[in-house]
The first five atom37 places (N, CA, C, CB, O) and aatype in JSON, in Angstrom:
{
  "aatype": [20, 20, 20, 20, 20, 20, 20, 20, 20, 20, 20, 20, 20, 20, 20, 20, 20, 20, 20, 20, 20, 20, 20, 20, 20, 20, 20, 20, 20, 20, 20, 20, 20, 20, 20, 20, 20, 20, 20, 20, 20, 20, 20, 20, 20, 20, 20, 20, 20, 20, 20, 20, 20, 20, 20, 20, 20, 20, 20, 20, 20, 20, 20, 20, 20, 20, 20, 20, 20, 20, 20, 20, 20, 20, 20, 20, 20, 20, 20, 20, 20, 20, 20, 20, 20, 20, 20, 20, 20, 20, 20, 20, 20, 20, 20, 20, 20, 20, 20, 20, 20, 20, 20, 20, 20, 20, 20, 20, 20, 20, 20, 20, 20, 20, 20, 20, 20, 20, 20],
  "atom_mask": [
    [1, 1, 1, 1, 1],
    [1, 1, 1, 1, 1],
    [1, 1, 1, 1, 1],
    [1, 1, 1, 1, 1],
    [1, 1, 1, 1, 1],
    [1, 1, 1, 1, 1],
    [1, 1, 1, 1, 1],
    [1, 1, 1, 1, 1],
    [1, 1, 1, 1, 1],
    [1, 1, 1, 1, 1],
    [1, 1, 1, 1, 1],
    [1, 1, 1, 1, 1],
    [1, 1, 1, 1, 1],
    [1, 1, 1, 1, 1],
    [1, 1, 1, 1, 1],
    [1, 1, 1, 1, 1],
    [1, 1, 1, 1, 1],
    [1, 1, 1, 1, 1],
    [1, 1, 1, 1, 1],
    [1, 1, 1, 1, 1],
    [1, 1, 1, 1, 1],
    [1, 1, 1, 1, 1],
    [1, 1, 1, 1, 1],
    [1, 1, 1, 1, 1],
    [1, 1, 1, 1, 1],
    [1, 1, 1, 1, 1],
    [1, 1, 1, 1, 1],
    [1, 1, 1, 1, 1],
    [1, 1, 1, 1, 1],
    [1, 1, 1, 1, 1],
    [1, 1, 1, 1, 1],
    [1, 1, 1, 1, 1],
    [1, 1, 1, 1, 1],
    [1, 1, 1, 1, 1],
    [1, 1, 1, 1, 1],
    [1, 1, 1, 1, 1],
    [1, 1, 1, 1, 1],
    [1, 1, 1, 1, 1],
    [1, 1, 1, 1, 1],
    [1, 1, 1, 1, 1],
    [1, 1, 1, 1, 1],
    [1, 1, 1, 1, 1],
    [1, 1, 1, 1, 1],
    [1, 1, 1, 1, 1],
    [1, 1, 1, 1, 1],
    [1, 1, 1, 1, 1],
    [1, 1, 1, 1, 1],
    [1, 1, 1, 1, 1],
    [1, 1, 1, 1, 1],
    [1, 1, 1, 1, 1],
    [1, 1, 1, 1, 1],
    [1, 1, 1, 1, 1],
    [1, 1, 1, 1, 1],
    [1, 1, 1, 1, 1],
    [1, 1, 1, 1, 1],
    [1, 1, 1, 1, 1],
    [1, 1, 1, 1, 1],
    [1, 1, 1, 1, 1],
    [1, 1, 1, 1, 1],
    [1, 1, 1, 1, 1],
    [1, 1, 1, 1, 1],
    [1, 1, 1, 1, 1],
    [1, 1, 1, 1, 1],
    [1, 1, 1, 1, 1],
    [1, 1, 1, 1, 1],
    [1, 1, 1, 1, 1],
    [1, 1, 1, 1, 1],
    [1, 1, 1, 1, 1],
    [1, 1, 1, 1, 1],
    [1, 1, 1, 1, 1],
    [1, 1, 1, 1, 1],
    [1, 1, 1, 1, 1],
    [1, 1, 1, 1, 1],
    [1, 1, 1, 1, 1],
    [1, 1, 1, 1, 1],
    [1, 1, 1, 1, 1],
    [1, 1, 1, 1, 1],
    [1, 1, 1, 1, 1],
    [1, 1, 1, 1, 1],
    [1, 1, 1, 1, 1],
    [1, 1, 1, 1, 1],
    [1, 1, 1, 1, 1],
    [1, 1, 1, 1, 1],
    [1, 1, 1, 1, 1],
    [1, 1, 1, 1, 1],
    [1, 1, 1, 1, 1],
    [1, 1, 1, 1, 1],
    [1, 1, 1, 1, 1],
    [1, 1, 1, 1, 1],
    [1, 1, 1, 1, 1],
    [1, 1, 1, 1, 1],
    [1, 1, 1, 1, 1],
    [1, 1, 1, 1, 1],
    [1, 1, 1, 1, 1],
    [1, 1, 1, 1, 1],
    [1, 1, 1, 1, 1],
    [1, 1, 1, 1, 1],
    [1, 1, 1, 1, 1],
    [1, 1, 1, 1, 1],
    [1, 1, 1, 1, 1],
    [1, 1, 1, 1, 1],
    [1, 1, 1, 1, 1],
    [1, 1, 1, 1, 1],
    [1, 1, 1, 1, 1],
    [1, 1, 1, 1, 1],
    [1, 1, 1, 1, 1],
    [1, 1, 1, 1, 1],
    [1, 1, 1, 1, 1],
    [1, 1, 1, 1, 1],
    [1, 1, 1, 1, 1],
    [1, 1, 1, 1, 1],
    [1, 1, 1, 1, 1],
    [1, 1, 1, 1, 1],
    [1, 1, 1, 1, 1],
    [1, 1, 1, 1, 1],
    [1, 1, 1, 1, 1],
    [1, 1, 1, 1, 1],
    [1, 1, 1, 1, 1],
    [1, 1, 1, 1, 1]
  ],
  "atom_positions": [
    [[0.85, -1.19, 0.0], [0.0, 0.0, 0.0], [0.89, 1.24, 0.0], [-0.97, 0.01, 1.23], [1.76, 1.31, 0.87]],
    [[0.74, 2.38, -1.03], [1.34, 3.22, -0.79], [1.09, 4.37, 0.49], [1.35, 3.56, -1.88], [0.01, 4.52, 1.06]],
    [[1.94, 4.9, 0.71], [2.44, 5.58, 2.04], [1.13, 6.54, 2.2], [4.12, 6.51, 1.91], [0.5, 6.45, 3.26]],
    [[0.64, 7.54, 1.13], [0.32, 8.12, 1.2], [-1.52, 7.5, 1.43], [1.02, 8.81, 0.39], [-2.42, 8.2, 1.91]],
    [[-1.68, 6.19, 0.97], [-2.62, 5.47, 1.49], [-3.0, 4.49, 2.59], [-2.78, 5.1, 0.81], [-3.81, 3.56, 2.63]],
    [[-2.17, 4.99, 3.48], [-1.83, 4.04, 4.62], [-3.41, 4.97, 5.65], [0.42, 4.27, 5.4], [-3.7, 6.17, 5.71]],
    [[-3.99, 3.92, 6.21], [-5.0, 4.3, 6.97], [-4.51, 5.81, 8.23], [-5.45, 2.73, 7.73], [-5.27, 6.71, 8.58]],
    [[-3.08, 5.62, 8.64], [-2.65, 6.23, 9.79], [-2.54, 7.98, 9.11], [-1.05, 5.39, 10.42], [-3.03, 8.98, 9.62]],
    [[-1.91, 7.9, 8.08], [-1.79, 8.76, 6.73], [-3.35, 9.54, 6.83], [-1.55, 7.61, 5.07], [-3.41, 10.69, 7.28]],
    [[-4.26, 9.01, 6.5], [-5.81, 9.35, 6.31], [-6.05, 10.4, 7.07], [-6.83, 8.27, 6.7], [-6.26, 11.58, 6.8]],
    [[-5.94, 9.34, 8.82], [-6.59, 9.49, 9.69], [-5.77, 11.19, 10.21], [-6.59, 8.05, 10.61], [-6.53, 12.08, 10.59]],
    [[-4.38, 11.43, 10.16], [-3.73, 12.18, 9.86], [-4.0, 13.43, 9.63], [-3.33, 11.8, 9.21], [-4.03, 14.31, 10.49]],
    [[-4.3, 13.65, 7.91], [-5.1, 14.31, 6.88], [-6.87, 14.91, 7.55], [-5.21, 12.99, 5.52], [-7.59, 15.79, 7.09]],
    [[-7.04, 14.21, 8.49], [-8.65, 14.35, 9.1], [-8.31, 15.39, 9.69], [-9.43, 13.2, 10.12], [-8.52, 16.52, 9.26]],
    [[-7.69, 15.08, 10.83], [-7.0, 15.77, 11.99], [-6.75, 17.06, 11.79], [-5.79, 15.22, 12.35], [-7.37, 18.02, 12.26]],
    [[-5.7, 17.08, 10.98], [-4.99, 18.49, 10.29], [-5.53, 19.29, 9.93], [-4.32, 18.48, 9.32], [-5.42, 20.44, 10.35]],
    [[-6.56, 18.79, 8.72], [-7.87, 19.35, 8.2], [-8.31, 20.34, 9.41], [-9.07, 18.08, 7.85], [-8.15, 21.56, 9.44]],
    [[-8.95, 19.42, 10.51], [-9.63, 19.96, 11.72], [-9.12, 20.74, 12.24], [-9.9, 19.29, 12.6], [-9.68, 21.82, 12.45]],
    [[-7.89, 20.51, 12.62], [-7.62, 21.95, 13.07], [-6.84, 22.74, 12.76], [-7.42, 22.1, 14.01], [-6.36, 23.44, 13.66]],
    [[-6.44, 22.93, 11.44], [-6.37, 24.01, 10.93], [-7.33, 24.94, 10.33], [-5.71, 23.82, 10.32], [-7.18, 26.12, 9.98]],
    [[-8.7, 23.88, 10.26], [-9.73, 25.04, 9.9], [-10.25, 25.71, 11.53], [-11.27, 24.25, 8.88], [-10.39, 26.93, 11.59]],
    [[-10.49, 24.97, 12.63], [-10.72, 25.15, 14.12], [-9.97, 26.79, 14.38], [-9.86, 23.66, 15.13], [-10.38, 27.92, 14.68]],
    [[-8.84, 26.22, 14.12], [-7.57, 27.3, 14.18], [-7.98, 28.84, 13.48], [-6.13, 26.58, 13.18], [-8.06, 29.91, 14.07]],
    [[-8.12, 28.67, 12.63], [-8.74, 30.03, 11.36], [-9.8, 30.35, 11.73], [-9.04, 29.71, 9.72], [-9.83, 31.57, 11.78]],
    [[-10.7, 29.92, 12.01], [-12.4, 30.54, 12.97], [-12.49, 30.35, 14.51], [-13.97, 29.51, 12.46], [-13.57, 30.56, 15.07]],
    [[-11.39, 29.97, 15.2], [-11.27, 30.21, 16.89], [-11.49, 31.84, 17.18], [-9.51, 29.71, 17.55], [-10.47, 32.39, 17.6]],
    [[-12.68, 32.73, 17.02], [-13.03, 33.68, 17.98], [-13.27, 34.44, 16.61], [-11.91, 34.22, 19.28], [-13.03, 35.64, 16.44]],
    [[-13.72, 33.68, 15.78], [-14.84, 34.27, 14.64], [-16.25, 33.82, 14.54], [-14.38, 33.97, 13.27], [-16.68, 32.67, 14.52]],
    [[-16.83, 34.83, 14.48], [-18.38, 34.78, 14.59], [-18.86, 33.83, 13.75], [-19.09, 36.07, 14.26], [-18.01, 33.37, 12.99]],
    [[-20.08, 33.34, 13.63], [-20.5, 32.53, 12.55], [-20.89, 33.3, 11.74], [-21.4, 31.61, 12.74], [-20.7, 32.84, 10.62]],
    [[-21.53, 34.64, 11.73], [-21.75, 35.21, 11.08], [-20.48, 35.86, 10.14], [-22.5, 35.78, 11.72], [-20.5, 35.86, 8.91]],
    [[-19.54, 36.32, 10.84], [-17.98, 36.48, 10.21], [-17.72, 35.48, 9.11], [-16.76, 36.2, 11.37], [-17.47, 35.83, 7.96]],
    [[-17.79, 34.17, 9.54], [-17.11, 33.46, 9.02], [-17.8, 33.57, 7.45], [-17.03, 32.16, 9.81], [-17.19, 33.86, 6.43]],
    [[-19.15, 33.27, 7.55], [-20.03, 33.28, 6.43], [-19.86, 34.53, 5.47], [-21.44, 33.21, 6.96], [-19.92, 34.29, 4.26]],
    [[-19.64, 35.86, 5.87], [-19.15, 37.07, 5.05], [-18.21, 36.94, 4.61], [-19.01, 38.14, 5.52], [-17.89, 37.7, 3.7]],
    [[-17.28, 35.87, 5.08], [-15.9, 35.74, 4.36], [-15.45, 35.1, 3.28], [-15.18, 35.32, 5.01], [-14.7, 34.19, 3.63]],
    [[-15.56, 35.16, 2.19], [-15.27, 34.04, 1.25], [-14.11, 33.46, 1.56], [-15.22, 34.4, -0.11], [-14.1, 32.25, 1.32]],
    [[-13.04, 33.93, 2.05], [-12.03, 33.35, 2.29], [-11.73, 31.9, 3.16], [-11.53, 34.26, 2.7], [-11.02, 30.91, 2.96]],
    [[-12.7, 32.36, 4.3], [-13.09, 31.61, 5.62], [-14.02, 30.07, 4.72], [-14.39, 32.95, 6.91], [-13.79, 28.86, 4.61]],
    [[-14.91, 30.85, 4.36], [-15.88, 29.64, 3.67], [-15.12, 28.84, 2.68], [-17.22, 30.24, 2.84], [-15.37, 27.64, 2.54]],
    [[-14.2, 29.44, 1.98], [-13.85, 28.45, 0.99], [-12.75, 27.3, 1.77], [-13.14, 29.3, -0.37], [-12.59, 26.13, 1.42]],
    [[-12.14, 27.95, 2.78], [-11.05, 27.34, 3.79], [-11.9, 26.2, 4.3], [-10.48, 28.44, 5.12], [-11.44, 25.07, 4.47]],
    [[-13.17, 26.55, 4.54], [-14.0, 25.37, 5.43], [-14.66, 24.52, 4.38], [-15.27, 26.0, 6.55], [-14.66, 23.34, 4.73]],
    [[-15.31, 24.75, 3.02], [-15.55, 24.08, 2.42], [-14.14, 22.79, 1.48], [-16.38, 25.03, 1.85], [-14.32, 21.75, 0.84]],
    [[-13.06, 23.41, 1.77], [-12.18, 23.22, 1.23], [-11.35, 21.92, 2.49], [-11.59, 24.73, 0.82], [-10.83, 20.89, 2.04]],
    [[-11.35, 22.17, 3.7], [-11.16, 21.48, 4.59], [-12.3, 20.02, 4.75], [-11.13, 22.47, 5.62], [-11.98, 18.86, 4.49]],
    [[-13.38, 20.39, 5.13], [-14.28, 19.19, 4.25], [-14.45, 18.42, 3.58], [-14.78, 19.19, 3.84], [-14.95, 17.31, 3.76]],
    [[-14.0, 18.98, 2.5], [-13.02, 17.71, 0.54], [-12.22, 16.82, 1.16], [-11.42, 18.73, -0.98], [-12.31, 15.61, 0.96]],
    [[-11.36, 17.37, 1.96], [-10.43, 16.75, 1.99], [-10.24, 15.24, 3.21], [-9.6, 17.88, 2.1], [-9.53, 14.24, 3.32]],
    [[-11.87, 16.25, 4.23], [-12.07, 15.29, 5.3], [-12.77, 14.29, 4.79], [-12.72, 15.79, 6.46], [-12.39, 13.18, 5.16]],
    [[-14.01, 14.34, 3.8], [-14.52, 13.7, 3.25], [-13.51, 12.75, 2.36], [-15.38, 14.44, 2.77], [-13.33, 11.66, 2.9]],
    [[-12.89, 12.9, 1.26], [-11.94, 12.05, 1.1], [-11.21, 11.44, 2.12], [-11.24, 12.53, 0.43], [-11.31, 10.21, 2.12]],
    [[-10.54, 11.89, 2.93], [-10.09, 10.78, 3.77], [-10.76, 9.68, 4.27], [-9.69, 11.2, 4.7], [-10.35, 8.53, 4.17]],
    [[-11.83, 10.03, 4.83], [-12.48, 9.33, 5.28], [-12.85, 8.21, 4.6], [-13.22, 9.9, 5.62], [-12.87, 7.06, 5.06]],
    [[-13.29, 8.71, 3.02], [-13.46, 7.69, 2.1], [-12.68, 6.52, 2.18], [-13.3, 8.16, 0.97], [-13.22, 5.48, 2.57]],
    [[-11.37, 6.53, 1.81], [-10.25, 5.8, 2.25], [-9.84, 4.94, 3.09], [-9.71, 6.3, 2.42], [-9.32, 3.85, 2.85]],
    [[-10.03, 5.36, 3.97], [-10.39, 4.76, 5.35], [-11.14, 3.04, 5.43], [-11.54, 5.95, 6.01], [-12.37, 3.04, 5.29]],
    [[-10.68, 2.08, 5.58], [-11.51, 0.6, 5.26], [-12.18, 0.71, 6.75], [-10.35, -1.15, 4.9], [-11.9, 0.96, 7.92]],
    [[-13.36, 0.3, 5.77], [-14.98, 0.33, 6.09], [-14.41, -0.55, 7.61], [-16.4, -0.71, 4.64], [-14.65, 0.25, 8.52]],
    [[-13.97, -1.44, 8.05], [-14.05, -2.45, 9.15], [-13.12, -1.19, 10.65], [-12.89, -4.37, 8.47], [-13.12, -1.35, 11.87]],
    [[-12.62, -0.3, 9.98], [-12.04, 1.16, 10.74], [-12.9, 1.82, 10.98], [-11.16, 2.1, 10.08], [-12.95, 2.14, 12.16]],
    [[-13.79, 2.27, 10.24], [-14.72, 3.22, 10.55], [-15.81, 2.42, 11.11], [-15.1, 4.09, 9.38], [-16.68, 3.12, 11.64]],
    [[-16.0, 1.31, 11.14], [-17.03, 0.48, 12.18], [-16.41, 0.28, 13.65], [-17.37, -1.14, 11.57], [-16.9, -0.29, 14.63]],
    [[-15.25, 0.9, 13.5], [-14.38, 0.49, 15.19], [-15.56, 2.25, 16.01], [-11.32, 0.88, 15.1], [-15.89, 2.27, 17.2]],
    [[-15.92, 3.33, 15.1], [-16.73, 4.44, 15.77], [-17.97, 4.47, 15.02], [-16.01, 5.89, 15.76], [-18.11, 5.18, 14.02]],
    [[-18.73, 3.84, 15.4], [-20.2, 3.65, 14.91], [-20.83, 5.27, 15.03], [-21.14, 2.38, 16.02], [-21.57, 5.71, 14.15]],
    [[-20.43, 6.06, 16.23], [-21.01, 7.11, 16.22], [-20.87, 7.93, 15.42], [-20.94, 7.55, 17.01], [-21.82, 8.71, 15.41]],
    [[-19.76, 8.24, 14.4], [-19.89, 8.8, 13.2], [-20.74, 8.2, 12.33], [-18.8, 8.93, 12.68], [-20.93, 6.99, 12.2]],
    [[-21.39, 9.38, 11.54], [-22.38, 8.93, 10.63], [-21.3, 9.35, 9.28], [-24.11, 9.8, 10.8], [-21.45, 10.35, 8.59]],
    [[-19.97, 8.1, 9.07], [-19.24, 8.5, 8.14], [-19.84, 8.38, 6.72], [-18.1, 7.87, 8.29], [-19.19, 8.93, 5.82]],
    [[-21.27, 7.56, 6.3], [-21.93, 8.16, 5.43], [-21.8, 9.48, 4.82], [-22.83, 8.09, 5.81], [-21.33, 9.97, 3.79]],
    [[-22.58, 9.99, 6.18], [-22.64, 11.63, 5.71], [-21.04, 12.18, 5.51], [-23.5, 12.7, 7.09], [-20.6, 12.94, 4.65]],
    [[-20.54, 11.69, 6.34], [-18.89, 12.76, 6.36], [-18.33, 12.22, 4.85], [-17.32, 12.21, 8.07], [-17.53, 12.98, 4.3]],
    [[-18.64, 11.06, 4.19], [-17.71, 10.29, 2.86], [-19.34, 11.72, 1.75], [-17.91, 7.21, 2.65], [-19.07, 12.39, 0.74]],
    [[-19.81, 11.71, 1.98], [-21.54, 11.95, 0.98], [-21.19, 13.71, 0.68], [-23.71, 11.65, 2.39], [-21.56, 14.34, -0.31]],
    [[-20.29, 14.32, 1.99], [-21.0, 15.99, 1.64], [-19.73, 16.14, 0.56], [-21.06, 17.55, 3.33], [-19.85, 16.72, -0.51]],
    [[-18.57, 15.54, 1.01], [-17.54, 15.68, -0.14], [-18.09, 15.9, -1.99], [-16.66, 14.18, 0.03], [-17.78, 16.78, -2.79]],
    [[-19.14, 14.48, -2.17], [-20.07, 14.58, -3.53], [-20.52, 15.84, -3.49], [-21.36, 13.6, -3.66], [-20.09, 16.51, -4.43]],
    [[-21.27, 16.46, -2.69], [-22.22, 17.37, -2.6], [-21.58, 19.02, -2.59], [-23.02, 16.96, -1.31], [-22.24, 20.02, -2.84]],
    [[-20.52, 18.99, -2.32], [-19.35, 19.81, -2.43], [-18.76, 20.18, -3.65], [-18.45, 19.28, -1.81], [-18.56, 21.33, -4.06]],
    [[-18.53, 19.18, -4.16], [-17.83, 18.8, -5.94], [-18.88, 19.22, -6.56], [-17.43, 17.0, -6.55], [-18.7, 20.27, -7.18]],
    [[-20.06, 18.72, -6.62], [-21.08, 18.5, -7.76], [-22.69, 19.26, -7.5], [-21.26, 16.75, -7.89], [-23.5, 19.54, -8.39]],
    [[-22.82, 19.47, -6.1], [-23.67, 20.45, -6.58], [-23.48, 21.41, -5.38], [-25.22, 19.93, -6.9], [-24.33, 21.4, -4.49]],
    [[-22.66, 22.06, -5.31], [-21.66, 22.97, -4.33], [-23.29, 24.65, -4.43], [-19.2, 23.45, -5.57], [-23.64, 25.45, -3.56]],
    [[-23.51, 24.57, -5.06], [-24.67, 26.14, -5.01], [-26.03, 25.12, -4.28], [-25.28, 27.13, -7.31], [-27.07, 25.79, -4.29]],
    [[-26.19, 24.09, -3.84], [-26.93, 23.85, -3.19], [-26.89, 23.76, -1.44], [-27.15, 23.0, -3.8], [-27.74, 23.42, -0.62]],
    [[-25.65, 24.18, -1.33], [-25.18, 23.82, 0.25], [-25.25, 25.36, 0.54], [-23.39, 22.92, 0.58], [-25.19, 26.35, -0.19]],
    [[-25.43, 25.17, 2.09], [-26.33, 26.16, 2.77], [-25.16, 26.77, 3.28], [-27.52, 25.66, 3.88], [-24.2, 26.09, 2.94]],
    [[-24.77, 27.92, 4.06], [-23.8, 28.52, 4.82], [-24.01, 27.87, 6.52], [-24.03, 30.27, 4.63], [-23.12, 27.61, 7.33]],
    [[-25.38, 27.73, 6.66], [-25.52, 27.5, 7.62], [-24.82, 25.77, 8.13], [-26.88, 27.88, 7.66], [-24.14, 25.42, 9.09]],
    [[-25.47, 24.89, 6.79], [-25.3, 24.02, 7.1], [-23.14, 23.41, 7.31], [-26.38, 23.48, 6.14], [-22.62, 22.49, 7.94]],
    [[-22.68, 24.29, 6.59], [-21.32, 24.07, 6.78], [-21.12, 25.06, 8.32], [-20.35, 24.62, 5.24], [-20.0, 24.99, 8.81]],
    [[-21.69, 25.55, 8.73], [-21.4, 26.02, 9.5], [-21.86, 25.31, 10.8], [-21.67, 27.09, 9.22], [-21.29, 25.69, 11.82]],
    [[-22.65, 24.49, 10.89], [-23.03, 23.35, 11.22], [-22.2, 22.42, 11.72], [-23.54, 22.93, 10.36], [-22.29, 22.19, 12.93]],
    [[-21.1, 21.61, 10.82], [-20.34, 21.05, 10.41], [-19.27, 21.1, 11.86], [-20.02, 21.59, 9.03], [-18.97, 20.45, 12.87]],
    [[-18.87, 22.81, 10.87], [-17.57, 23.16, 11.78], [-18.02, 22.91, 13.2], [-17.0, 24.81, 11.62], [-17.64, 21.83, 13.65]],
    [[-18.6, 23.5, 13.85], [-18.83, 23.5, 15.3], [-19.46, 21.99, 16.24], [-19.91, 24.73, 15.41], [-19.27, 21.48, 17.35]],
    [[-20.21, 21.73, 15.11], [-21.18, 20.33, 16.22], [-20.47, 19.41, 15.89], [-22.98, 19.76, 15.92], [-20.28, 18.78, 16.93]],
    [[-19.64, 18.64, 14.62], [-19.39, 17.69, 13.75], [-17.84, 17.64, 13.82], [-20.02, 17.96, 12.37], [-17.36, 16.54, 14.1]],
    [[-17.1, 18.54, 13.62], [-15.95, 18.35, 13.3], [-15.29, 17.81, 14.59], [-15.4, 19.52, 12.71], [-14.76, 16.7, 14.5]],
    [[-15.26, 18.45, 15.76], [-14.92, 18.01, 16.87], [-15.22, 16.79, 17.35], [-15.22, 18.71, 17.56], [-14.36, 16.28, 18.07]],
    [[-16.32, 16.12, 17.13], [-16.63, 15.31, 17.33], [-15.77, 13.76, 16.58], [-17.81, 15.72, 17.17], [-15.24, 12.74, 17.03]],
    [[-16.03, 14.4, 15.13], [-15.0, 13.02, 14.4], [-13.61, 13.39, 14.28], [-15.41, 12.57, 12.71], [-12.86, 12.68, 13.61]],
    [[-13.05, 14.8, 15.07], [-11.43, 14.73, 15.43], [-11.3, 13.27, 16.59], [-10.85, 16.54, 16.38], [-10.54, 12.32, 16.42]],
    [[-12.18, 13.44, 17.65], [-11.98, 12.74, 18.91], [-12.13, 11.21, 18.11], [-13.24, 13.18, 20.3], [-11.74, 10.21, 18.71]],
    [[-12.64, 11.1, 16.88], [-12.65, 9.4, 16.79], [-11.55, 9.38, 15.64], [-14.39, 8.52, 16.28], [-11.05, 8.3, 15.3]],
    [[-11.2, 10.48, 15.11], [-9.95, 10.17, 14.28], [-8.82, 10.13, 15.16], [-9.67, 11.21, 13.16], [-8.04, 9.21, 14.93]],
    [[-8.55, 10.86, 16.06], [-7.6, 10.8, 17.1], [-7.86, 8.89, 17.54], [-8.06, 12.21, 18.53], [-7.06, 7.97, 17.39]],
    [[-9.39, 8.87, 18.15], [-8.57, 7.26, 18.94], [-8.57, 6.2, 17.76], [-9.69, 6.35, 20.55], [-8.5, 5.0, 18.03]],
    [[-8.64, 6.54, 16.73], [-8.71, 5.11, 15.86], [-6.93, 5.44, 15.37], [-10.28, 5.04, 14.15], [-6.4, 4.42, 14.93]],
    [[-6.06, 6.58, 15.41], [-5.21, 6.98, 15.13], [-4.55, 5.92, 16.29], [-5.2, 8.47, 15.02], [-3.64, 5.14, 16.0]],
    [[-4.98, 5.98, 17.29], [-4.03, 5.45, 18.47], [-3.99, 4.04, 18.77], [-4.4, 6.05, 19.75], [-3.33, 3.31, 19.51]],
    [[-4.73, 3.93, 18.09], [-5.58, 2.06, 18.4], [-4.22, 1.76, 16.96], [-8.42, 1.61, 17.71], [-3.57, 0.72, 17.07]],
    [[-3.92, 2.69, 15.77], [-3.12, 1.89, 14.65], [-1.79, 2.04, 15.35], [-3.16, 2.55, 12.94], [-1.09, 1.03, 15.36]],
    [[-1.2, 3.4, 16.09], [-0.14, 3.45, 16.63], [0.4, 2.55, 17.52], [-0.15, 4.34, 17.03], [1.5, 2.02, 17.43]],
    [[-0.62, 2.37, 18.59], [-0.12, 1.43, 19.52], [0.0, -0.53, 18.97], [-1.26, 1.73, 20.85], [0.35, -1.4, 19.76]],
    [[-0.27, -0.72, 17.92], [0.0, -1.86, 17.45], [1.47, -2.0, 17.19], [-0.77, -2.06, 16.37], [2.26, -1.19, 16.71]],
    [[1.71, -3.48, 17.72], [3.51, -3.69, 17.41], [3.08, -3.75, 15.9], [4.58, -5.42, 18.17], [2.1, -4.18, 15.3]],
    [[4.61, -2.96, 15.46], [4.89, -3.18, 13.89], [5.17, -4.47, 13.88], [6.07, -2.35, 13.18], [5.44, -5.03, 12.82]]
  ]
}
């Protein structure tokens, strides 16, 4: 498997995603964020990438956190690409605050569950 497809790699890429977008709207309004094209494209743009990872990710991994609905997290990526003038401000805004934090904490322990395995 190449390196850059290695599950730990992915899970990685989630993370980073998270908080570097966390990072860029820490003590920006929601309303801010939404006036910003800059901000929005950073968060819609962070999303692609979470969504792809996730994709990646084998299905028997992402059943180790049932509480993600990685459906939706693999689905808005489509919805992003292909019909991107149908997504709401609100609803990415959504995302960032209730959602993202939430599947950092299961990308973090599924991260730790691959680390702590003997090579």
């Amino acid at each position: 498997m190449q390196s850059g497809k290695l599950p730990q790699v992915r899970l990685r890429h989630i993370i980073e995603s998270i908080d570097g977008i966390i990072d860029a709207t820490t003590g920006v309004s929601g309303r801010e964020i939404a006036e910003s094209f800059v901000l929005m494209r950073a968060l819609e743009r962070a999303i692609q990438i979470i969504s792809e990872a996730a994709k990646e990710l084998p299905a028997e991994m992402r059943a180790l956190e049932p509480s993600v609905p990685w459906t939706d997290v693999i689905g808005i990526g489509n919805v992003l690409r292909h019909e991107y003038h149908r997504v709401r401000e609100e609803t990415l805004l959504a995302i960032l605050t209730d959602e993202l934090p939430v599947l950092r904490l299961a990308a973090v322990r599924l991260l730790a569950g691959i680390e702590s395995q003997p090579r």
